[in-house]
C-alpha positions as CSV (number, residue, x, y, z in Angstrom):
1,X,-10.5,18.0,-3.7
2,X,-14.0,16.5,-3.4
3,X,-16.0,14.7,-5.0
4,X,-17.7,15.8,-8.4
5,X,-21.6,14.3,-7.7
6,X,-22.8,13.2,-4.8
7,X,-21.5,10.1,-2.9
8,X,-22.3,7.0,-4.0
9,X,-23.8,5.6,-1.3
10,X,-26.0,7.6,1.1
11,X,-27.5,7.0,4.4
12,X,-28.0,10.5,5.2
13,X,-29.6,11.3,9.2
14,X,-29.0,7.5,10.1
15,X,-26.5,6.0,13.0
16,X,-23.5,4.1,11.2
17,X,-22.1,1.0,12.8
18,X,-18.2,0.2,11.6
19,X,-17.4,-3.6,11.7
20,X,-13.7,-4.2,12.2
21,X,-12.4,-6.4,9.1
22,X,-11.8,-9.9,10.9
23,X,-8.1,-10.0,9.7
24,X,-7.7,-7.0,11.9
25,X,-9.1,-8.6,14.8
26,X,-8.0,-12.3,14.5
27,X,-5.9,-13.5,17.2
28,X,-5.7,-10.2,19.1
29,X,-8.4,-11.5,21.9
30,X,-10.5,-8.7,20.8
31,X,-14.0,-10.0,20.7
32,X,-16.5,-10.9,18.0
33,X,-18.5,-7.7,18.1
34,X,-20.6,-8.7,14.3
35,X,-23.6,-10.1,16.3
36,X,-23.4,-6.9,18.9
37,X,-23.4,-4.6,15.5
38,X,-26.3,-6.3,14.0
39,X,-28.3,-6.2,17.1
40,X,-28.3,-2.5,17.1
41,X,-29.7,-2.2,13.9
42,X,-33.2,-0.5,13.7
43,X,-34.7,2.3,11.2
44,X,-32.4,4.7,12.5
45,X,-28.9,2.7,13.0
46,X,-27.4,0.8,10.1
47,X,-24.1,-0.3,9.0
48,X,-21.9,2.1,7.2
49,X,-21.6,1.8,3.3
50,X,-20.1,4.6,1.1
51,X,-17.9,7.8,1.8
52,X,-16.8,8.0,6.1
53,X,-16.8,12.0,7.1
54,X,-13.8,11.0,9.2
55,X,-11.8,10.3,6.3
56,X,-11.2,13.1,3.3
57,X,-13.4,12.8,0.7
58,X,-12.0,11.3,-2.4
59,X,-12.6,12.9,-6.0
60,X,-14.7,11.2,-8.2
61,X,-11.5,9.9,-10.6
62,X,-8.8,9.1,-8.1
63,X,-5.3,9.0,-9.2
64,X,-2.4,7.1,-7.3
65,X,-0.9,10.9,-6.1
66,X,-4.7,11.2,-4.4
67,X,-4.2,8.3,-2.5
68,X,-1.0,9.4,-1.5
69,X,-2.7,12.7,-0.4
70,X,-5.8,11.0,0.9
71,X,-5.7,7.8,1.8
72,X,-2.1,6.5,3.2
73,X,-1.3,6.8,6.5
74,X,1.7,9.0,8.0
75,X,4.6,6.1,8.3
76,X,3.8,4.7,5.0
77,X,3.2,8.0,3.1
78,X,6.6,9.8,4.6
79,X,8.5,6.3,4.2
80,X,7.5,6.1,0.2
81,X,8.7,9.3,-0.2
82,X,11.8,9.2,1.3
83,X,12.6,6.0,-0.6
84,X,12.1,7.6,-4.0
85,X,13.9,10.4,-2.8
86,X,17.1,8.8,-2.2
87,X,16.7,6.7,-5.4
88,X,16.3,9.9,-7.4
89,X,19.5,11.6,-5.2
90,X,21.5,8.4,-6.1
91,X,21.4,8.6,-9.7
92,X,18.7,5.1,-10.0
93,X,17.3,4.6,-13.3
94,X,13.2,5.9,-12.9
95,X,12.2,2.5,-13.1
96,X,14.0,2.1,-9.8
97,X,12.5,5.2,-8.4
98,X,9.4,4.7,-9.1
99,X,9.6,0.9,-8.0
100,X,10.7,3.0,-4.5
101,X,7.6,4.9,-4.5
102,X,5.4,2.4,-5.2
103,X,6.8,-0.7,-3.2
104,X,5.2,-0.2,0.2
105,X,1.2,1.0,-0.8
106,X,-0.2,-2.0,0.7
107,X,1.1,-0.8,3.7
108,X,-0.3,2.1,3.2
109,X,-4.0,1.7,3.1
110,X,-5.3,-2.1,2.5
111,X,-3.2,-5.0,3.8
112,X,0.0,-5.2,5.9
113,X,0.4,-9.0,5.6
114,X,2.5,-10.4,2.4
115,X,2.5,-6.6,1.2
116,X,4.8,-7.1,-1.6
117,X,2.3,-10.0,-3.1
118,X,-0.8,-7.1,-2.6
119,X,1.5,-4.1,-4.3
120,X,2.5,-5.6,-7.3
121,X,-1.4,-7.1,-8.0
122,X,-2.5,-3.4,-6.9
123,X,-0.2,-1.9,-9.7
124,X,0.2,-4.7,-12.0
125,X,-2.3,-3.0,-14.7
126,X,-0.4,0.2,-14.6
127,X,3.0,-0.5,-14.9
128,X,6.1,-2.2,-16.1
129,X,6.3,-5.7,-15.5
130,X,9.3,-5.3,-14.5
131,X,8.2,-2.9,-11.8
132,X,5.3,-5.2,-10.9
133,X,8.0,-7.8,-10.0
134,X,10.5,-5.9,-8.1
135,X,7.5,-4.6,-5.6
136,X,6.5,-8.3,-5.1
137,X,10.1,-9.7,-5.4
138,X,11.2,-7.0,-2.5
139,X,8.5,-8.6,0.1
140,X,11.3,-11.7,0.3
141,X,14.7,-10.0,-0.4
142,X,14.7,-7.7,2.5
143,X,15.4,-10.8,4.6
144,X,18.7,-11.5,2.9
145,X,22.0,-9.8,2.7
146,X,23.7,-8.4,-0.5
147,X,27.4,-7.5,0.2
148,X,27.9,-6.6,-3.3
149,X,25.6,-3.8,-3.1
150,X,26.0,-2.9,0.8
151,X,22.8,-4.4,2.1
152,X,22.9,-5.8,5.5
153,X,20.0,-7.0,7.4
154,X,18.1,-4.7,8.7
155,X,18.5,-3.8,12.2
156,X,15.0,-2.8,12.8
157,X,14.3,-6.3,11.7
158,X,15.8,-7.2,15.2
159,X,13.5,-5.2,17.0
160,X,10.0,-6.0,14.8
161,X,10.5,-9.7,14.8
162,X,13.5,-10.9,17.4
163,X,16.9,-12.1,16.8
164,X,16.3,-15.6,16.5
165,X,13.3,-14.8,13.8
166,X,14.0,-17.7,10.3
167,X,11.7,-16.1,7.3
168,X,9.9,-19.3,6.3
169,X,10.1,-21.5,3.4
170,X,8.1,-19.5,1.3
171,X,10.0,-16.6,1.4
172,X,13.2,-18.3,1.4
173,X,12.5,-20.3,-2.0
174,X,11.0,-16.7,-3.3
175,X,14.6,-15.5,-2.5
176,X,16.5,-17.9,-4.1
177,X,14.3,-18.0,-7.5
178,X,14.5,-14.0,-7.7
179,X,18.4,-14.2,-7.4
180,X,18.2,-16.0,-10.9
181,X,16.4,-13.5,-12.0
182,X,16.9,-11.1,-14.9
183,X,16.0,-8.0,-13.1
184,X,16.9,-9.2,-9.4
185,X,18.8,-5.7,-9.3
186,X,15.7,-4.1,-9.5
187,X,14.1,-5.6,-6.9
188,X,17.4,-5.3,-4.9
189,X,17.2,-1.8,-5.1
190,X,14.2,-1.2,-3.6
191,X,15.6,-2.7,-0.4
192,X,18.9,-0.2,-0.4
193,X,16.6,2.7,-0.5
194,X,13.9,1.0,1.7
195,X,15.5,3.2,4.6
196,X,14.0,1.8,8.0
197,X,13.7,5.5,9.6
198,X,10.2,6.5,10.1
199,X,10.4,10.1,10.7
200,X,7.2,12.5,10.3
201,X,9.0,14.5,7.9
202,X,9.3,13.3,4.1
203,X,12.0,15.3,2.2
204,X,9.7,16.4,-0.6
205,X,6.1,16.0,-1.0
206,X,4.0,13.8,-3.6
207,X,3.7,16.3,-6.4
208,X,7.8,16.0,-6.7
209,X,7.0,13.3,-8.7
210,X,4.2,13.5,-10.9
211,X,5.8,13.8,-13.8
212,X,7.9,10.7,-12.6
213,X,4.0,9.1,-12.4
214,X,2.7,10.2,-15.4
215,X,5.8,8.6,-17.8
216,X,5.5,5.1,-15.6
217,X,2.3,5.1,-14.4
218,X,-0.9,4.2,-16.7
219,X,-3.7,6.3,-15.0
220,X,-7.0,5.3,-15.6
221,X,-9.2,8.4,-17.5
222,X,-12.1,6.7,-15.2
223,X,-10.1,6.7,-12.0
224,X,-8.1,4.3,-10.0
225,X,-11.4,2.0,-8.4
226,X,-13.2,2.2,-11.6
227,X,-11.7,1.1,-14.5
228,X,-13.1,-2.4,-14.5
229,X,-9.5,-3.7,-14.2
230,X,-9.1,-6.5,-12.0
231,X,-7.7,-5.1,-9.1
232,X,-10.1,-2.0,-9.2
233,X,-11.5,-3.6,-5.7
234,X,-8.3,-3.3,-4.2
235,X,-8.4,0.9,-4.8
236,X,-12.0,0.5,-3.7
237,X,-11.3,-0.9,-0.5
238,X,-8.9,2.4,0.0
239,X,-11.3,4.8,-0.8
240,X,-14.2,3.2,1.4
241,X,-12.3,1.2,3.9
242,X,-15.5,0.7,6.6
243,X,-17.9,-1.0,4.1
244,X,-19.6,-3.5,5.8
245,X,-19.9,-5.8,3.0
């Protein structure tokens, strides 16, 4: 699918410099290259604005399944998947499921960092509260043990962060206040069916649930990005991740 008029931004013939975000580089010891970038400027060399050839061209009106399509990278996009499958194979409510499909998008194609806290703003316009709250809520229960519902601390967690890892206060007080909570079991859910193998291979592919998307899922008529809503930036950033400013 492409876009519908031209791109918005154009810098047709000239050289385009990418600046690494400086959350990307911070504390990595990978150096400062802004005043490098900006020294190579000249008529024919300028930073790059607008749509990146090495990325798929987005249509003019996204919709979240485009960005599944187009934007989210292989872990995150087969990972999502797979959640919502085994939601949907389990017999969980669709609010569940589609809780599953939506929990990890951060991940996918803005922010690693405090994901859960990104996903929910990112889908807060479009969705059930209550689905808003489990996507943020997950970020801090997938730290903690439920017996009652099988879920045991993830082993992978041993491997990412080290067996001696303590999540801190934040998330531990976030924990807490969400198991008072009227729809912790939402939240909790996501975590049973937040499966930590990151194959290549998702069981089914986006368009198994669009109809799932269009019941839960208020899509903007002017696409996701620019509907004036006010985390349009946020789907923005996804479809033109290498703006310089």
């Amino acid at each position: 699918m492409t876009h519908q008029e031209p791109p918005t931004h154009t810098q047709q013939g000239k050289r385009r410099l990418i600046f690494p975000h400086p959350m990307a580089t911070a504390g990595t010891g990978e150096p400062d290259r802004e005043l490098q970038l900006l020294g190579e400027l000249d008529a024919d060399t300028v930073m790059m604005m607008g749509d990146n050839p090495a990325l798929p061209a987005m249509p003019a009106a996204p919709t979240l399944l485009d960005f599944f399509r187009l934007r989210f990278r292989g872990i995150t996009y087969h990972h999502l998947l797979h959640s919502a499958f085994l939601a949907r194979e389990a017999g969980q409510s669709e609010t569940v499921i589609i809780a599953c499909l939506l929990h990890d998008i951060a991940n996918g194609g803005l922010v690693r960092v405090d994901h859960g806290y990104w996903g929910a703003q990112m889908i807060a316009p479009y969705v059930s509260a209550e689905v808003a709250w489990a996507v943020e809520q997950h970020q801090a229960l997938r730290f903690f043990p439920d017996d009652t519902v099988g879920y045991a601390y993830p082993e992978a967690y041993l491997r990412f962060f080290g067996p001696d890892y303590v999540p801190p206060p934040y998330i531990r007080q976030a924990h807490a206040a969400a198991r008072a909570h009227r729809w912790y079991m939402t939240a909790r859910m996501i975590t049973v069916y937040d499966v930590y193998s990151f194959g290549t291979d998702a069981p089914v592919g986006p368009e198994a649930f669009e109809d799932l998307v269009g019941r839960h899922f208020r899509q903007p008529a002017e696409g996701l990005g620019f509907d004036g809503s006010p985390v349009a930036h946020m789907w923005r950033s996804m479809i033109w991740p290498n703006n310089f400013l």
